[in-house]
C-alpha positions as CSV (number, residue, x, y, z in Angstrom):
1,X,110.3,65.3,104.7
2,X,111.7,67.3,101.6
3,X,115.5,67.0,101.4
4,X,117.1,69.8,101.0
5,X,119.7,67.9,98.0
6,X,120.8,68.8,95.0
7,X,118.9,71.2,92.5
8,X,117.5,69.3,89.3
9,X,118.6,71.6,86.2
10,X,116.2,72.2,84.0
11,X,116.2,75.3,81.9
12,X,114.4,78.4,82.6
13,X,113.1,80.2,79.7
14,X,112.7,83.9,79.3
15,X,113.3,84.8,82.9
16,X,114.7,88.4,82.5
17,X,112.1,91.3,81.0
18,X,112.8,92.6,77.5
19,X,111.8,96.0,78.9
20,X,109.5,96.3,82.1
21,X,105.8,96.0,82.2
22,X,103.4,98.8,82.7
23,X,100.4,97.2,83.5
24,X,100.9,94.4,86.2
25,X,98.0,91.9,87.7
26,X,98.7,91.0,91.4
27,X,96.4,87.5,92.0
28,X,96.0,86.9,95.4
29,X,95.5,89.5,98.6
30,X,97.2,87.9,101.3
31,X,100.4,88.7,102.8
32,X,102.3,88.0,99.5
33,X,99.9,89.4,97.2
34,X,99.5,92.8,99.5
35,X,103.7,92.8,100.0
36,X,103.7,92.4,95.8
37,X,101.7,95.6,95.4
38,X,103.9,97.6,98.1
39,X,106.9,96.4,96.6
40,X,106.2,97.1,92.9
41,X,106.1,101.0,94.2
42,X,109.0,100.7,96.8
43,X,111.0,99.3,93.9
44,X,109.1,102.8,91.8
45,X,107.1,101.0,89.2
46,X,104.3,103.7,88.6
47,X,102.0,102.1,86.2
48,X,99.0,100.3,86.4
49,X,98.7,98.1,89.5
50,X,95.6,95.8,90.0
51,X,95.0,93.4,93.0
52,X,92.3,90.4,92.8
53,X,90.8,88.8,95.9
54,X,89.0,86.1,96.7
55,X,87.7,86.2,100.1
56,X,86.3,89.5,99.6
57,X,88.1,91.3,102.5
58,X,90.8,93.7,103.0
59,X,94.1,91.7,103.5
60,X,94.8,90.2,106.8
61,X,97.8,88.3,108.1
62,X,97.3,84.1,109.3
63,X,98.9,83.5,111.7
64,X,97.3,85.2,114.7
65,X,94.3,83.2,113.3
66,X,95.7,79.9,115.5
67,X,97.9,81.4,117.7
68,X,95.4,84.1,118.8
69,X,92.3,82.3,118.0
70,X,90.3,83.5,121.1
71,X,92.3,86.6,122.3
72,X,92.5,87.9,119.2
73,X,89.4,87.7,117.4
74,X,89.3,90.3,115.0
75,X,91.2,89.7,111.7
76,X,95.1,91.4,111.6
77,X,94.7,93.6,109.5
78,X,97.7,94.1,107.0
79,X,97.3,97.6,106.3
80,X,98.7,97.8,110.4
81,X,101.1,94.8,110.7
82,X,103.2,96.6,107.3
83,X,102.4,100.1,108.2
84,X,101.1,100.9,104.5
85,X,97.4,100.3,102.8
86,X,98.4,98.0,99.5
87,X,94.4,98.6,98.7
88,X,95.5,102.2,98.1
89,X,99.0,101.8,96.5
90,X,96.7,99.8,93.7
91,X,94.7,101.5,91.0
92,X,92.2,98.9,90.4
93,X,90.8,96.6,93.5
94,X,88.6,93.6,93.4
95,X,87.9,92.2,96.5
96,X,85.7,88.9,96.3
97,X,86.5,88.3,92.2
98,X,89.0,85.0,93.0
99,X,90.5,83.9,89.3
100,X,89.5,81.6,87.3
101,X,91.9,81.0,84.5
102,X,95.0,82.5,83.2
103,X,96.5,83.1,79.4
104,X,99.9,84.1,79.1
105,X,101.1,85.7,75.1
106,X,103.6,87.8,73.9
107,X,102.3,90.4,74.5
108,X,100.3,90.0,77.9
109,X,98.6,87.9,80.4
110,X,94.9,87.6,80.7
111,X,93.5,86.6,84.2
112,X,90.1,84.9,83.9
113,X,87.7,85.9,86.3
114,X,83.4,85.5,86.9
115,X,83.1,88.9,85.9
116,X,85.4,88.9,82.7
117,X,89.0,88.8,82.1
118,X,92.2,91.4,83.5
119,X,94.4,92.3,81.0
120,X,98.2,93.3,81.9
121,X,102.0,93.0,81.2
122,X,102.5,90.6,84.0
123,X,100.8,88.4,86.6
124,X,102.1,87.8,90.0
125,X,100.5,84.5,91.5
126,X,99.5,85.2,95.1
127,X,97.1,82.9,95.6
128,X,98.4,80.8,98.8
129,X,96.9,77.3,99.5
130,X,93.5,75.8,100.6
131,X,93.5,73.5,103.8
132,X,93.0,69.9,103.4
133,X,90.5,67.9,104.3
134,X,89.9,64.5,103.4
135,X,86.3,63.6,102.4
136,X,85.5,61.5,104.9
137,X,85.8,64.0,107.4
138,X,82.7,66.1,106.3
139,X,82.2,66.9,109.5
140,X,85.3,68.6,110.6
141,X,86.3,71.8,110.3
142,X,89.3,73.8,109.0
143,X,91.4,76.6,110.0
144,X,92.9,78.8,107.1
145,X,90.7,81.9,106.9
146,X,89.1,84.6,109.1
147,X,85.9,82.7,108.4
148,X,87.2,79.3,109.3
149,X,88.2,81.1,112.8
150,X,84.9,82.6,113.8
151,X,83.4,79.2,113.0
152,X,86.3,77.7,114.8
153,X,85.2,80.3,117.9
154,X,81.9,79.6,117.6
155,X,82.1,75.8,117.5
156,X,84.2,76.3,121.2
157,X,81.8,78.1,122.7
158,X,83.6,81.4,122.0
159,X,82.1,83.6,119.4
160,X,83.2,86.3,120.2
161,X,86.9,85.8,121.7
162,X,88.4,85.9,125.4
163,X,88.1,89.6,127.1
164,X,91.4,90.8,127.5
165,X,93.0,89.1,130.7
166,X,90.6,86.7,131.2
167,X,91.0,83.2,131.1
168,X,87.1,82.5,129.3
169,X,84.8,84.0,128.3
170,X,81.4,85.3,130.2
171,X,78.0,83.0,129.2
172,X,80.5,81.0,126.6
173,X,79.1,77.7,128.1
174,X,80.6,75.6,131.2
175,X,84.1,75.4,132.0
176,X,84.2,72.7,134.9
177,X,86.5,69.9,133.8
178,X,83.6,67.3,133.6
179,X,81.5,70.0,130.9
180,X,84.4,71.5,129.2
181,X,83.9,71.4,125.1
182,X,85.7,69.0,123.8
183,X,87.6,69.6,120.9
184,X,89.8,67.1,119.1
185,X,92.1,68.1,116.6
186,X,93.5,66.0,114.2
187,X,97.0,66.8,113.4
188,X,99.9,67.5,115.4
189,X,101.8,70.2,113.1
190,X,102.4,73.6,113.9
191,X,98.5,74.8,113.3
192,X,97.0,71.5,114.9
193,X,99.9,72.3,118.1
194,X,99.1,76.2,118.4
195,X,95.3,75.6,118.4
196,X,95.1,72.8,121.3
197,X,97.4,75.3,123.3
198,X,95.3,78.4,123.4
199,X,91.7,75.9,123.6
200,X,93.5,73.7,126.4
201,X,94.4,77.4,128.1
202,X,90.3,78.5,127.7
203,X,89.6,75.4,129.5
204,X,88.6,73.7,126.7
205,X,88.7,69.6,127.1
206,X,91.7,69.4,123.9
207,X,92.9,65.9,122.6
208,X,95.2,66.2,119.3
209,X,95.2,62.8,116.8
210,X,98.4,62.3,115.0
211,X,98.9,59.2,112.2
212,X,102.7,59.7,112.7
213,X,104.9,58.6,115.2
214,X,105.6,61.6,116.8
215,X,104.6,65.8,116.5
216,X,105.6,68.0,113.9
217,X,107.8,64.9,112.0
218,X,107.0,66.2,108.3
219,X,108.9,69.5,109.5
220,X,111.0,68.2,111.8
221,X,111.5,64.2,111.4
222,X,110.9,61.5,114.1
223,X,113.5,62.0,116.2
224,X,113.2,65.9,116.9
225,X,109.4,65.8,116.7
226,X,109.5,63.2,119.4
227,X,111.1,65.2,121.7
228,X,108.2,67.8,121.7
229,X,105.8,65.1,122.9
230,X,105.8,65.7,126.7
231,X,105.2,69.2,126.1
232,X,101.6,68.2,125.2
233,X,101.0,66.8,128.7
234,X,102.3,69.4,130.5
235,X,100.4,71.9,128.6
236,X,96.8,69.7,129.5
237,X,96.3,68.2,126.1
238,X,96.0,64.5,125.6
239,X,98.4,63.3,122.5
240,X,97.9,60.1,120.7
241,X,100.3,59.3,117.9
242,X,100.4,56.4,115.1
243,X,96.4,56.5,115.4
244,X,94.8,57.1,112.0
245,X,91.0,59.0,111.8
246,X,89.0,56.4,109.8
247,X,86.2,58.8,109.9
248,X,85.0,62.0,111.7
249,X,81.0,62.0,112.4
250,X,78.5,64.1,114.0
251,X,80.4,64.4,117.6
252,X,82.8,61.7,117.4
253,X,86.3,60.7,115.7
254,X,86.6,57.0,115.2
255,X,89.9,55.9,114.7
256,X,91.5,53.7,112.3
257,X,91.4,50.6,115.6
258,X,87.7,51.4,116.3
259,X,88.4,54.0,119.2
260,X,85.6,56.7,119.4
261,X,86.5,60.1,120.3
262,X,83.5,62.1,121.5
263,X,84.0,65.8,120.3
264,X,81.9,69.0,120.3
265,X,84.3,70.3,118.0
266,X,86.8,68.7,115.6
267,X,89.2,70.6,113.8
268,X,91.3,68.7,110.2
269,X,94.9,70.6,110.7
270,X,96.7,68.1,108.6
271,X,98.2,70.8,106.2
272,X,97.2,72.8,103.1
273,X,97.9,72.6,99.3
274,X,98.8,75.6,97.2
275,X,95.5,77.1,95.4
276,X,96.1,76.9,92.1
277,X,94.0,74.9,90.1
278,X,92.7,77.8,88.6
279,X,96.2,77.9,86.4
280,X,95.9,74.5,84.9
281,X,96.7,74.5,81.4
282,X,98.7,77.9,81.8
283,X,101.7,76.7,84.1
284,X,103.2,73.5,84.6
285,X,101.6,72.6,88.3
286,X,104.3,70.0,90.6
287,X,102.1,66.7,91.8
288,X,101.2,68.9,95.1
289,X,100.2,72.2,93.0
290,X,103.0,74.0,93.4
291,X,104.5,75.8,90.4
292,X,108.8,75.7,90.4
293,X,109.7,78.8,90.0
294,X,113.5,80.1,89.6
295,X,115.7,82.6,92.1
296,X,113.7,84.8,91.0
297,X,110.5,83.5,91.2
298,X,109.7,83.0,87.0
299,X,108.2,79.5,86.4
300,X,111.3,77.4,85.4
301,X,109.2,76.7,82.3
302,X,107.1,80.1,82.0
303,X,107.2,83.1,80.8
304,X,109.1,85.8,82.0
305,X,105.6,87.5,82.3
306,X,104.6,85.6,85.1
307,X,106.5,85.7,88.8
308,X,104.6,83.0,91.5
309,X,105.2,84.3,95.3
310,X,104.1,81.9,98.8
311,X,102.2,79.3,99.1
312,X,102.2,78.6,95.1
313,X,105.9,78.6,94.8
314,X,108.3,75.7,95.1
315,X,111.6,77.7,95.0
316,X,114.9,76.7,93.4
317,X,117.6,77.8,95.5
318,X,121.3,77.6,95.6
319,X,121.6,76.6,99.3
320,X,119.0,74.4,100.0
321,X,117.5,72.8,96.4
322,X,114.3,73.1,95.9
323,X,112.2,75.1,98.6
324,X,108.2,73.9,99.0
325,X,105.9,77.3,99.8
326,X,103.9,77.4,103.7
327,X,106.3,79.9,104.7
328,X,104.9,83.1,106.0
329,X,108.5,84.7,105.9
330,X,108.8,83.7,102.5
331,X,105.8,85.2,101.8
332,X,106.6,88.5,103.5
333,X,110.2,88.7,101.4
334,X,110.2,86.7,98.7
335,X,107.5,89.6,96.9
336,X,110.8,91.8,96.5
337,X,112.6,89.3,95.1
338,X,110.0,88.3,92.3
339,X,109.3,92.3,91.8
340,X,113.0,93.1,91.5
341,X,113.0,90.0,88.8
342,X,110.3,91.3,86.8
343,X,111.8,94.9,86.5
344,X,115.0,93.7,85.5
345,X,116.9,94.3,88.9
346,X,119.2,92.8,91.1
347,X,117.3,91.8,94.4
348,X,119.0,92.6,97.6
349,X,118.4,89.3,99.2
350,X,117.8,86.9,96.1
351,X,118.0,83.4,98.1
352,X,116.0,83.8,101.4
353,X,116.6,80.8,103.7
354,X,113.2,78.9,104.7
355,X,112.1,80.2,108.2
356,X,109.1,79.2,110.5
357,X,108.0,80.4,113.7
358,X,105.6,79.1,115.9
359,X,104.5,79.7,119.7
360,X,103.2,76.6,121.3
361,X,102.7,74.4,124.7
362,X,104.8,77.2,126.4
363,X,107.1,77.6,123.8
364,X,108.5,79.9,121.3
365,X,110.0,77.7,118.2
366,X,111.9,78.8,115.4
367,X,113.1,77.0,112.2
368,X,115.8,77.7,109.9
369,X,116.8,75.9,107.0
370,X,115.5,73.0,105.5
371,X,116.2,69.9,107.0
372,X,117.0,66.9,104.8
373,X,116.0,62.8,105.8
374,X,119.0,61.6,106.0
375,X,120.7,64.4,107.9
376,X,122.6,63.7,110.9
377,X,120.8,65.5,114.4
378,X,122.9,66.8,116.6
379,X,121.4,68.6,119.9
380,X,122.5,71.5,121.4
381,X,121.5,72.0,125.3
382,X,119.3,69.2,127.1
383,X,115.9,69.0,126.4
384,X,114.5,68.6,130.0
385,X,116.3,71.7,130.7
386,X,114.5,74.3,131.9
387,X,116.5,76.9,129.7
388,X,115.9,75.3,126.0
389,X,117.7,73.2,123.7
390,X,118.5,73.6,119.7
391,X,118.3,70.5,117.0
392,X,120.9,71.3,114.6
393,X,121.0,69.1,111.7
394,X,124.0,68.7,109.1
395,X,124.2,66.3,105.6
396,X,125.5,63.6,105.9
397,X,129.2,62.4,105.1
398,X,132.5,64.0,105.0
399,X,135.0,64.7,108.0
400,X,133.3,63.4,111.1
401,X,134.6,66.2,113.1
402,X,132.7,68.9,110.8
403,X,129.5,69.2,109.0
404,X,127.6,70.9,106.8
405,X,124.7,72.9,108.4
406,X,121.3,72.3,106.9
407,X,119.2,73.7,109.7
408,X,118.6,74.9,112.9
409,X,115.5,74.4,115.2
410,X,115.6,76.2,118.3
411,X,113.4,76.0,121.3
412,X,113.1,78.9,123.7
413,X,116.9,80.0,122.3
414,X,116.5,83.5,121.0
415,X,120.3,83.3,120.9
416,X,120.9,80.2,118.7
417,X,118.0,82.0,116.5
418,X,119.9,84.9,115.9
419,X,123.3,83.0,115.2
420,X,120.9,80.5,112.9
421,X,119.6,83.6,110.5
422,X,123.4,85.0,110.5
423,X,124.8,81.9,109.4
424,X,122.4,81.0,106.6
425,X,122.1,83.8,105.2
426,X,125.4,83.5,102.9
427,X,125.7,82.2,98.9
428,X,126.3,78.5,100.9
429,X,125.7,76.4,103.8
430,X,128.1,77.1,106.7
431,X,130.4,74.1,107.3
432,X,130.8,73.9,111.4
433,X,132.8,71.8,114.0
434,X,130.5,69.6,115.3
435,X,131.8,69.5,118.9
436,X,132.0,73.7,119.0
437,X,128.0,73.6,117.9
438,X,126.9,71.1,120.1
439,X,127.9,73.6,123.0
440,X,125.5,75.6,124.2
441,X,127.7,78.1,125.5
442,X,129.4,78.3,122.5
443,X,127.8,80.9,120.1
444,X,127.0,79.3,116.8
445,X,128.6,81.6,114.7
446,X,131.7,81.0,116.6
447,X,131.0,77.2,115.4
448,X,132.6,78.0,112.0
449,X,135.0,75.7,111.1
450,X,138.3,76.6,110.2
């Protein structure tokens, strides 16, 4: 679990713009690369804008694609989610031409590409991440792109999605509980957690597979994630933790202590790695890919040519050290913070605290912050209430009646995620009496110490 500790200086070079590009290369047409493109003429850059893509589709937001898997079958379009068509706010669209190298000189970037290279001022690195699956698991399949979903759909019994209001779909294949599909998924994260709930809700026969003690523990750590584990039950999914896949074959999962899981589906949710191998050589990649970029999103040892937004990024910020990409948020905001960079302006909101959202198991879940290893938890409501609970967790040390807020998980508390965004959303972390915070009734921005 990253900690959320002190920011390693190392010098940034060239990170403001002699004098603002004209030409600019967007990589990438997801949500970051699409909110790049609508940003550069919100902010009223009016030269030459081009957008490369590598799926070969119009842009389309994730995360319906797990947490509306059957009901919502047809991509989300971006071009409705932000109101505004970033295929026509750029001059020059290739859809299905993904990037192949980059060159960055003094006097432009060249992005490589199957069909020659894109010359321009500046290149914005859009290019997300790519799911992982381990190569023993051949036979598993992923869920990252509109693609992976209608395979996902298919592999159910579902091709085609859930008719609105219905609870399965008509000749989709038997739904007793002795014939139900059976789908394990391996992972119990926030993709692996939002799938089994809408399959489990089809009727699908759902067991999830986690190597770690408890759900959601990279985000979260043991003892939070733990606490989401009757949830699974309750929702008609079988959880097993600490049991490692030693190898996923033709319709079975065989764990690590010789269990065999028949399957007519198996889906590898176990995370996903930013896509950037194509920059080798170009950028200095972190050991997971990433590239560390500065407050405003220049590579800490790049050019001031180059801005890396999403999945790609590993973010240095003032408040919480270094910040790893995966956040869709991030992705939606952090475009106007690079743009504003590279034309040489202030941002308005230049260090965006880490948020995630999720709707599982009869849930909603939000995350603020970044939580750190050896933070202290403190919990905030009971969590076998009926009415929701928040984790709240502060760094260690200092006065033991106060602490320094890190992050805030809440769990069905729209409340505490209102007070959460409010109270990181200054230049530091909020220091809080602990008793005050640990009371539900006690609005958290009314926690503030002092």
């Amino acid at each position: 679990m990253p900690a959320a500790g002190p920011v390693t200086a190392r010098p940034a070079t060239g990170t403001r713009t002699p004098a603002p590009p004209r030409s600019v290369v967007v990589v990438g047409a997801g949500i970051a690369g699409a909110r790049t493109v609508l940003e550069l003429r919100a902010q009223g850059f009016d030269g030459r804008v081009t957008l490369l893509g590598a799926e070969g589709v119009a842009p389309y937001d994730r995360p319906p694609l797990s947490k509306h898997l059957l009901d919502r079958p047809a991509p989300a379009w971006l071009s409705d989610e932000l109101g505004a068509d970033a295929l026509a706010a750029a001059d020059d669209v290739r859809l299905g031409t993904p990037a192949t190298g980059l060159r960055v000189g003094e006097d432009g970037v060249r992005v490589g590409t199957a069909d020659g290279d894109v010359a321009a001022d500046a290149a914005v690195v859009a290019t997300g991440a790519r799911a992982v699956r381990p190569p023993a698991w051949a036979d598993a399949l992923t869920l990252h792109t509109a693609a992976d979903a209608e395979r996902l759909r298919a592999a159910l019994g579902f091709p085609h999605g859930l008719p609105a209001g219905t609870g399965q779909a008509p000749g989709a294949g038997p739904r007793t509980p002795g014939e139900a599909r059976r789908l394990v998924v391996i992972g119990a994260g926030w993709v692996g957690a939002e799938v089994a709930t809408v399959a489990a809700a089809a009727g699908v026969d759902v067991t999830v597979v986690e190597a770690r003690e408890a759900p959601l523990m990279t985000a979260l750590g043991a003892r939070v994630g733990a606490l989401t584990a009757p949830w699974f039950a309750r929702a008609g999914v079988r959880l097993r933790t600490g049991a490692a896949v030693a190898a996923v074959e033709p319709g079975t999962v065989r764990l690590a202590d010789g269990t065999a899981l028949p399957a007519d589906a198996v889906l590898a949710a176990v995370g996903a790695r930013p896509a950037t191998g194509w920059l080798a050589g170009a950028l200095p990649l972190e050991p997971d890919g990433s590239v560390a970029v500065d407050e405003r999103h220049a590579p800490v040892d790049g050019s001031w040519r180059v801005r890396v937004v999403g999945d790609a990024a590993r973010r240095r910020s003032s408040r919480h050290g270094w910040v790893p990409g995966g956040h869709w948020d991030a992705a939606l905001r952090g475009p106007a913070v690079a743009v504003a960079g590279l034309l040489g302006r202030e941002a308005v909101e230049p260090d965006l605290a880490p948020y995630v959202f999720s709707t599982q198991l009869g849930h909603e879940l939000a995350l603020y912050g970044l939580p750190g290893s050896d933070d202290d938890v403190v919990l905030r409501g009971d969590p076998a209430a009926e009415d929701g609970w928040t984790a709240l967790w502060f760094a260690p040390g200092g006065d033991p009646a106060t602490g320094t807020l890190t992050a805030v998980f809440a769990v069905d508390r729209p409340r505490d995620v209102g007070g959460a965004r409010r109270l990181l959303a200054g230049a530091t972390l909020p220091v809080l009496d602990r008793a005050r915070a640990a009371d539900p009734a006690v609005p958290l921005p009314k926690a503030l110490a002092g």
